[in-house]
Phi, psi and omega in degrees: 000135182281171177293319187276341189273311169319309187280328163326284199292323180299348174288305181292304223260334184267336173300303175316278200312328187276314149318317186274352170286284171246197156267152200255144191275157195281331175288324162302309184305306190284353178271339162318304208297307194296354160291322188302288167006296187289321194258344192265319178294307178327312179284340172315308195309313193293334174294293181319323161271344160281333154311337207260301197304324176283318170330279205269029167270315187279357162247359156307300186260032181248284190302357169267346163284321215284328185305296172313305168345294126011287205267339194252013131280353167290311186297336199263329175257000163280317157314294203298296196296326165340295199288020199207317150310303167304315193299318194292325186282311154332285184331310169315282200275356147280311180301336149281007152286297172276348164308268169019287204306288236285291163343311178260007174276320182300316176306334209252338160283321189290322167287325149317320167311263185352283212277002193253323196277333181278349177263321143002297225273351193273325199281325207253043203268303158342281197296332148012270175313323200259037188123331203250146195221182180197107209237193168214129181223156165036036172092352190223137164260147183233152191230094168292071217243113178317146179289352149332287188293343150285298197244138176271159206306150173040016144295155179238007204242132183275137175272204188292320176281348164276355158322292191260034151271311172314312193286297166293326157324302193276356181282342175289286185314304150094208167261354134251059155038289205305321177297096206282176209214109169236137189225139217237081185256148176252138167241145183282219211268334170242153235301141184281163175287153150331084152281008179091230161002286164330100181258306248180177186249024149300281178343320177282325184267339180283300191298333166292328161270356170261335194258041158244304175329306208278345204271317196293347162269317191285306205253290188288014201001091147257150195291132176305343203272347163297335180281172168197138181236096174215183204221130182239014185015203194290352170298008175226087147258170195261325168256057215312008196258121186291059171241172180265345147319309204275321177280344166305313182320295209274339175302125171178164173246109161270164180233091171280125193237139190183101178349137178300151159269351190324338177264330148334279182320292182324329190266308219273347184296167171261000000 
């Protein structure tokens, strides 16, 4: 039985008594009725507030579901950024482990360049007035030698003094094994004459390095797997200004020399 059907019989059942005893009087009768009243607004009140009370129970636990929601993605993306800060810190200190290795293998070429270019310059000290120079660019020495000091005019064939410029060259080389070896011929800008053999000064600068190779493996036994021979004609000049200074400049064999990289590569491959 509901609360209001309750306050009803209890309302009925006290008139029926009062009826059978006496007759009620009209004043008596309307203070009933504004009691009944009285007890039906109370109860009005009391539904409504218990209407109100389930409402904010049930949006009580809808924001306390959605608050666990929440907190255990947050917790979920604190674990994930957690875990994702170690990898990064890790990563980090490899790449900065092998920045390091690398550093210091460059550092340990540059320095074998310094000491392979001061023993050149004491072994090659002669030659010097006739052409020859000796320089450090990148990590490399480069050993210049005019075609003068080498080659008679329009020749491929080395004569005596570039002989024993070459001849002290390989006793540096050598002692050091380690060194890689590229020999390099230059021509200036004009057209070479009818050499026989000779078409052109690709043709010239390629055979002025190989008849330099060939004399520093056959006669100086440097090992051939160190060598590499090629010709660059006139396209590398060292001076660009069309005089004969600038082109005597640009006729030459350079020998670019550089610490093998094999431990390098090994660090910088992925």
């Amino acid at each position: 039985m509901g609360l209001m059907s309750k306050y009803t019989f209890i309302f009925l059942l006290t008139v029926l008594c009062l009826s059978a005893c006496k007759v009620m009087s009209p004043r008596t009768y309307e203070a009933m009725l504004h009691t009944q009243d009285s007890l039906n607004q109370g109860w009005r009140a009391a539904q409504i507030k218990n209407d109100n009370l389930q409402d904010e129970l049930a949006k009580l636990k809808e924001d306390t579901a959605s608050l666990g929601r929440k907190l255990k993605g947050l917790a979920e993306n604190l674990s994930s950024s957690s875990q994702e800060a170690k990898r990064l810190a890790a990563d980090l200190e490899k790449r900065e482990r092998r920045l390091k290795e690398v550093e210091e293998v460059l550092e340990k070429r540059e320095e074998t360049s310094k000491q392979l270019k001061e023993r050149l310059q004491k072994a090659l000290l002669g030659f010097q007035s006739s052409g020859l120079t000796v320089e450090m660019k990148d990590g490399k020495v480069y050993v210049s030698l005019a075609d003068k000091l080498l080659f008679p005019t329009a020749s491929i064939t080395i004569d005596n003094k570039g002989k024993q410029a070459l001849s002290e060259l390989a006793k540096v080389l050598n002692a050091q094994p380690e060194i890689s070896i590229a020999v390099e011929g230059h021509t200036d800008n004009q057209s070479v004459r009818s050499l026989g053999q000779i078409k052109d000064n690709w043709d010239l600068s390629v055979l002025r390095a190989t008849s330099v190779v060939r004399y520093l493996t056959d006669v100086e036994k440097v090992s051939p797997t160190r060598l590499t021979a090629t010709g660059k004609g006139e396209y590398v000049p060292v001076d660009t200004a069309d005089t004969p200074e600038a082109r005597s400049i640009n006729r030459r064999i350079e020998i670019v020399l550089s610490p093998k990289l094999e431990e390098l590569y090994q660090l910088i491959k992925p």
